[in-house]
Structure formats: structure tokens, C-alpha cells
C-alpha positions in Angstrom: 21.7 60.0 -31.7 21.1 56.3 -31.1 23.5 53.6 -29.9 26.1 55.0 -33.1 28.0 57.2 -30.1 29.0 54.4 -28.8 32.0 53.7 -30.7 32.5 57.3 -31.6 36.4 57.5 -31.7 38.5 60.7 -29.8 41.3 59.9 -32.3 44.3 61.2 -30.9 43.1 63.4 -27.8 44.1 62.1 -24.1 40.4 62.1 -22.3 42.7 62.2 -19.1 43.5 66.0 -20.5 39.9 67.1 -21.1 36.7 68.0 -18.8 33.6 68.8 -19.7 31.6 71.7 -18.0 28.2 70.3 -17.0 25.2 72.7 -15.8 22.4 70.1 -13.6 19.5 71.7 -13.5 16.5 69.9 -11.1 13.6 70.3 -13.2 10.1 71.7 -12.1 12.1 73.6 -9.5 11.0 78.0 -9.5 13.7 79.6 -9.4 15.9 76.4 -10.3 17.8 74.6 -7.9 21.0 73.9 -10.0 25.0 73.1 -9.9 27.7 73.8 -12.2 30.4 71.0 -12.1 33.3 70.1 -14.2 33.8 66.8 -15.1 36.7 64.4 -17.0 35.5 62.9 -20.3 37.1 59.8 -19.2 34.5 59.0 -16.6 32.0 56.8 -16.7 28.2 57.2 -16.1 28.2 55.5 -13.3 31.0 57.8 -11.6 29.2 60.9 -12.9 26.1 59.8 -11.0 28.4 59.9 -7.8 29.2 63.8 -8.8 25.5 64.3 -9.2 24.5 63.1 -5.8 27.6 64.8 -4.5 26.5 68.1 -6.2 23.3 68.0 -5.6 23.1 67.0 -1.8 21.2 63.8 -2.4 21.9 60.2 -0.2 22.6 58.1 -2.7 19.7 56.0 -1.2 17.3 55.0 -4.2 17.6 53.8 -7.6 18.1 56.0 -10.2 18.6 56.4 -14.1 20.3 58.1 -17.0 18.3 58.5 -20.1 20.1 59.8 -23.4 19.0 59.6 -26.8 16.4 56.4 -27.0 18.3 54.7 -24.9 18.4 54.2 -20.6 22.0 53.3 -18.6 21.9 52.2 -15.0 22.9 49.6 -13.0 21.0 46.4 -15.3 18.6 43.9 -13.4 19.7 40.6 -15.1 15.6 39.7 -15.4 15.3 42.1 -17.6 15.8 40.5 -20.7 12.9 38.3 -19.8 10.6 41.2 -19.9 9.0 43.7 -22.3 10.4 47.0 -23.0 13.8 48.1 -23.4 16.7 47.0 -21.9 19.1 49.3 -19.3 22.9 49.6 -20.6 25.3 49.6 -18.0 26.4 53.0 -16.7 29.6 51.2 -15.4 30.6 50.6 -18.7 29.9 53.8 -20.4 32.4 56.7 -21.0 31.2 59.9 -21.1 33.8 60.4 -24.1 31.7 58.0 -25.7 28.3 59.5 -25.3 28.1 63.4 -23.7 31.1 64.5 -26.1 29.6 67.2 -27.9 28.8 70.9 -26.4 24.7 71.2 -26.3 24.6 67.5 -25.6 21.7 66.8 -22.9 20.9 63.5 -20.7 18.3 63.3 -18.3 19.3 61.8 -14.5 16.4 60.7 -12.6 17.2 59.9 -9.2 14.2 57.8 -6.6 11.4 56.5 -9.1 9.2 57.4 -6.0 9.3 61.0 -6.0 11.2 61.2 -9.5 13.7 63.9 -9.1 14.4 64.4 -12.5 17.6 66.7 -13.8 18.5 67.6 -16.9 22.3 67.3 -17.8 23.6 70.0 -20.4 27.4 69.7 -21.8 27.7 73.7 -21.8 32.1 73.4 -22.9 34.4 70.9 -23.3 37.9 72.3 -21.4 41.7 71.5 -21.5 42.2 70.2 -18.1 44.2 72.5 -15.4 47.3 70.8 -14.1 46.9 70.4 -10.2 43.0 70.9 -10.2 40.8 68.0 -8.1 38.4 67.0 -11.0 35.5 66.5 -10.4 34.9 69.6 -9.2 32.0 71.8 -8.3 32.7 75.6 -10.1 28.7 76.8 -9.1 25.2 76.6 -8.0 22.1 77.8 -6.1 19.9 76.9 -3.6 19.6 73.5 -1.6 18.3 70.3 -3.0 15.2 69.0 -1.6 15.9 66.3 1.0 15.0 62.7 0.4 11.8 61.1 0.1 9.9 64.8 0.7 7.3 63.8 -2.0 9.0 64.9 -5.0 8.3 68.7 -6.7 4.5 69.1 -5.5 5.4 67.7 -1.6 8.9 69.7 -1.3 7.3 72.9 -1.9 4.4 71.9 0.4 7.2 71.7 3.1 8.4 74.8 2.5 5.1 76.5 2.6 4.0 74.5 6.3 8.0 75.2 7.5 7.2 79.1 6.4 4.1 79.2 8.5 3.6 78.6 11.8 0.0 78.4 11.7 -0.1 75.8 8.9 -1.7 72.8 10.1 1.7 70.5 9.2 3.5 73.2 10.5 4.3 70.9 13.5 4.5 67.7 11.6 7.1 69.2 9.2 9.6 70.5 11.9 9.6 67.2 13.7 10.1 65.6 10.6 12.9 67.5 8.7 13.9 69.4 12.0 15.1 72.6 10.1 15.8 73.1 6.4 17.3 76.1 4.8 16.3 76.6 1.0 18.9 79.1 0.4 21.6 76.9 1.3 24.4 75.8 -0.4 28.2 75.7 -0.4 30.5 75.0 -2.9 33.5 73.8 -0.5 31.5 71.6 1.4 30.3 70.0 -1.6 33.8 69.8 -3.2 35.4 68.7 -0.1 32.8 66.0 -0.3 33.9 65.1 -3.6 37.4 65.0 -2.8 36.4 62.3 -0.3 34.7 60.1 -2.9 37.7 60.6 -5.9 41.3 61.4 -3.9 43.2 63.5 -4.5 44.0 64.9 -8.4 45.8 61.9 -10.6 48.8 63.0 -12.6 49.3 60.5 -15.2 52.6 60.3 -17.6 50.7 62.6 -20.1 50.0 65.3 -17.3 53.4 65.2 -16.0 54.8 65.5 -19.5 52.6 68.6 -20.0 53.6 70.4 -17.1 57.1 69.6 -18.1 56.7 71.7 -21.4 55.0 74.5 -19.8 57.9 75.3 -17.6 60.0 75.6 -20.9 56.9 77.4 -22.4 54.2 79.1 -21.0 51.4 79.0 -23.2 49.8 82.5 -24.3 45.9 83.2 -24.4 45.8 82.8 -28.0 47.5 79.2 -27.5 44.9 78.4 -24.8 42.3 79.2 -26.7 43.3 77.0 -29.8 43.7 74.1 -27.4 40.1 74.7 -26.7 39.3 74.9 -30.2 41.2 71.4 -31.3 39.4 69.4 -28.1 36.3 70.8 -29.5 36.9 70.0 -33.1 38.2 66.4 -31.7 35.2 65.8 -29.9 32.7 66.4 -32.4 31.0 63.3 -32.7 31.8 61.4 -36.3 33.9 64.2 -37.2 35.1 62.5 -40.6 33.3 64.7 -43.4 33.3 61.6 -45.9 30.0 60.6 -44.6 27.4 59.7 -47.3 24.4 61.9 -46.5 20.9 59.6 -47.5 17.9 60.7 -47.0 16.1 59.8 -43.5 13.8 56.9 -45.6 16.6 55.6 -47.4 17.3 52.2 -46.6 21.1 50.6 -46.1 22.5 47.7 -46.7 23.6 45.2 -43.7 25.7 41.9 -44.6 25.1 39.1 -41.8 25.9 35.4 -41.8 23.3 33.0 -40.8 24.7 32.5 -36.9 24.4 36.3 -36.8 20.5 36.8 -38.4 20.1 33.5 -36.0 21.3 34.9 -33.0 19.5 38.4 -33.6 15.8 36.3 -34.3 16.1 34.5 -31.0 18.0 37.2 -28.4 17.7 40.5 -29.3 14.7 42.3 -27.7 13.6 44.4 -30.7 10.5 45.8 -32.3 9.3 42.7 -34.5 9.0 45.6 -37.2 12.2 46.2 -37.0 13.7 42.5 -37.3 10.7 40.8 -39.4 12.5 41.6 -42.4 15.5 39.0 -41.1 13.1 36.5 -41.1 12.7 36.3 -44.6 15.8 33.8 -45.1 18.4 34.4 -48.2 18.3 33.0 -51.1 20.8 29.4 -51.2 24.0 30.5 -52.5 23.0 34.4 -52.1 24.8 36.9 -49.8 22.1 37.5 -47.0 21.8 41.7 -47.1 19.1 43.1 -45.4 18.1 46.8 -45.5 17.6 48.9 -43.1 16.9 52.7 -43.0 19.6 55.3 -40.5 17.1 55.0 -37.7 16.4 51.2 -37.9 20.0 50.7 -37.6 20.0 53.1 -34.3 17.7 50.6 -32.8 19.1 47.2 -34.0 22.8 48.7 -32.6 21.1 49.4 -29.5 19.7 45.5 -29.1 22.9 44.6 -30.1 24.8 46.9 -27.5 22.3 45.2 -24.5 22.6 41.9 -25.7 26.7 42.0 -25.4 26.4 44.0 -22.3 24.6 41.2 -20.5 26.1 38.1 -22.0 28.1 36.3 -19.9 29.8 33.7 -21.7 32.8 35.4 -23.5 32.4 33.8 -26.7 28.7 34.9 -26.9 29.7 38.5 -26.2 32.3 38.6 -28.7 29.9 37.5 -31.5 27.7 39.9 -30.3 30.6 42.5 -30.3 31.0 41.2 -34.0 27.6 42.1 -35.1 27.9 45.8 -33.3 30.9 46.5 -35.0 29.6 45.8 -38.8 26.5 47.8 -37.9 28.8 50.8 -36.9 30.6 50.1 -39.5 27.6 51.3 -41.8 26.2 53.7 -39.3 29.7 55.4 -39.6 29.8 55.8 -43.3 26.5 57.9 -43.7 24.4 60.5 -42.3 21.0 61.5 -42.7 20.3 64.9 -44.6 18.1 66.2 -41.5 21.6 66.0 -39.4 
């Protein structure tokens, strides 16, 4: 739902106590080639793509992308903003608490814009974490991943039909090139003794410890475990405060900004001119300067915002663009729209 997630706020649940089960499914692949992995809310994007090419099998040797909601996170090219189109938002600086907190959530991963793997990320639970368990961890899966730089979907299953037959003109070709390939393969301990290598061993932090202190003094019940499960999902809900203003999707809002700030937006922020024309229409002298904007419009302006502080490098820029992000929250967080 837009750049709003963002700032969504986990209130008073410890991410570092909460996973998220993920199923990774690569797309256009009969039957599907997918993993099962468990993941803490408290990672980033970035680290989650490590778990994917972990999971998966891949080489972690091409560029690669998230895509949720409207918006795209990666690792940003700073020449961007002198292009057309939208921006990238940093995965490195993107929680999963912030963005995939919410069971049925989906993200697309595409990994090599060459042969375009593309995998479709679903938050199936969201889970009290197990003390002494080695998150990230792989729980299940099928079948091997392609390996790299095959041809995508239509040139790995041309492999496997000229590796299948020893007749087939590439027959030859294919086992020189890829040697021997086994499509049924897959291992869950390699692939989590893999990930062990990239994250260490299990952290305990003060909470954890604290936790296993008060289970050896009481051992939770089923019934306990399963309201646990019940709050983290309730506390993960995204804008779970129910005195949201519901307007209706064509309603316009109201959005207070001082000159500097409808200054700065006109000349740096890489939106839809339909979207910011309006801000070109200066106040009147003496006036408040309120501009209106419907639910969605504010989506998009929050997401210029969001690129514009996540590539500014002077600190005082970045805070005023932190400024602006924060008041448009502010009204994104007070309403939702009746088609919700």
C-alpha cells in the first residue's frame, strides 16, 4: 500500500522475538521450484536477498530487484535521479517490520535482468521466535533452482529436454556446458548450513535471554503459545489504530507545507507533474499554503519524498526531506480509504 508502510510502527513488540514464515516460489516454473524459509522481521531487504540466493541455490552474481507495492528497493545507482522513471529505495535501509508485516503480504524478487528469474515472496505466518534456533532458516522446498545464466524459464527447460536426450542435437553442447545437473535436487541442510555461514551463529540478545529466563520458571502451555501468536499478529497488522477516518478513494486531503518545503518538492522530487502541478499554484500572501491531495496521491508524493531523503547526502537536506515525509504520514496515518 504505497510508501505509508514505511513508518508503520510495531508498538511495543521486540522484532528480535518475531520471524516471519516466507514461501519463494520461482515463477513460470511446472511443477514449481520453491523454498520455505523463516525469516526475523528485523532484517532488512537487503539481508533477505542473501536468504533468497542462499535458498534458492543462486551465485549471487547479477543485479537483482525487490518490487513491493508501486515501489522498487535495491542497491540505488546515484544517476538515477537524473533520469526518467522511478527511483530505487535502498534495500539496506529497509526493515522487513516495516514493509512485509502483514500475513498475505507479497513482494516480487527478480534476480539477473538477463534471464529475469522472477520469484514471488508470500508472508504465509508471522511466528514467536524459538529460543536457540539459527534464523534465517530454511524449514522446506522442492526441486533445484536453475543454474545461472541458462536463458531464463524458456532456455532452462531447453536444457533439461537436450540433458534428457542423448540424441538431441545440444545434447553434447549442454553436458560440456553444465557438466551434470540434477532437477530433483535439493537439500535442506546444505542450504541451512550455507546460511549459517553467511549469518553466525543464533544471537541472544538481553530480551531473548530474559525470555528463556521466565520459561524455566514457567513453561508456557499450547493455549499460551498460541495467544503469543495471536498478539504478534494483532501487533503487526499494519496501521492497527481503528481511529482512522475512512474517505472515499476520490476524496482529497489536506497537506500543510511551508514555502522551502513546496520549493524543494518543485525542484527535486521526481514525480508525476500531475501529481505536483497543483503545488505550483503559489498561496495566497498571508494564507496558510494547503494543498489537497487524494489517499493515492499522497502514496506517490511519500514515495518521492522517501527517494529524495534516501539519496541526499548532505544531512541537513535529508532531515528536511525527513520533515516533509513525516507530515505526509502524519495524514496518511489518520485515514483510510473505504475500498481498504
Amino acid at each position: 500500500m504505497g510508501m505509508r508502510s514505511l513508518k508503520v510502527d510495531v508498538g511495543s513488540v521486540n522484532p528480535q522475538l518475531a520471524v516471519l514464515r516466507i514461501k519463494i516460489v520461482l515463477l513460470g516454473t511446472k511443477p514449481s521450484i520453491w523454498r520455505r524459509v523463516l525469516v526475523p522481521v528485523e532484517f532488512t531487504l537487503a539481508q533477505l536477498h542473501d536468504v533468497i540466493q542462499t535458498a534458492m541455490g543462486w551465485e549471487d552474481c547479477h543485479l537483482h530487484q525487490f518490487y513491493i507495492g508501486k515501489h522498487r528497493f535495491g542497491a540505488p545507482d546515484p544517476n538515477e535521479r537524473f533520469l526518467c522513471g522511478s527511483l530505487t529505495l535502498n534495500e539496506q535501509k529497509t526493515r522487513l517490520a516495516n514493509l512485509l508485516n502483514k500475513v498475505g503480504a507479497k513482494a516480487t524478487y527478480i534476480n539477473d535482468h538477463g534471464d529475469s528469474w522472477e520469484h514471488l515472496l508470500t508472508i504465509e505466518k508471522i511466528l514467536p521466535a524459538e529460543l536457540g534456533v539459527p534464523y534465517p532458516l530454511c524449514i522446506e522446498g522442492k526441486l533445484a533452482a536453475p543454474p545461472e545464466d541458462c536463458g531464463g524459464i524458456p532456455g532452462f527447460y531447453y536444457m533439461l529436454e537436450a540433458l534428457a536426450d542423448p540424441n538431441h542435437e545440444d545434447h553434447e553442447h549442454m553436458r560440456e556446458w553444465i557438466d551434470s545437473f540434477d532437477p530433483e535436487a535439493f537439500s535442506i541442510d546444505a542450504i541451512n548450513k550455507k546460511l549459517r555461514k553467511i549469518f553466525g551463529a543464533p544471537r541472544r540478545s538481553k530480551s531473548a535471554r530474559v525470555a528463556k529466563r521466565k520459561t524455566i520458571i514457567a513453561k508456557p502451555n499450547m493455549d499460551d503459545l498460541r495467544s503469543a501468536v495471536d498478539v504478534l499478529q494483532a501487533a503487526f497488522e499494519p496501521f492497527p489504530d481503528k481511529s482512522r477516518q475512512p474517505i472515499r478513494p476520490d476524496q482529497e486531503l489536506p497537506l500543510e507545507l511551508s514555502d522551502r518545503e513546496r520549493e524543494l518538492i518543485l525542484q527535486h522530487a521526481l514525480a508525476d507533474e500531475a501529481l505536483i502541478g497543483r503545488l505550483r499554484v503559489a498561496p495566497t500572501p498571508n494564507q496558510r499554503a494547503v494543498f489537497h491531495f487524494t489517499l493515492d496521491d499522497l502514496d506517490d508524493l511519500a514515495g518521492c519524498v522517501a527517494a529524495e531523503a534516501n539519496h541526499a547526502k548532505d544531512k541537513k537536506l535529508r532531515k528536511e526531506w525527513d520533515r516533509i515525509f513525516a507530515r505526509i504520514s502524519d495524514v496518511l496515518d489518520s485515514y483510510v480509504g473505504l475500498d481498504e
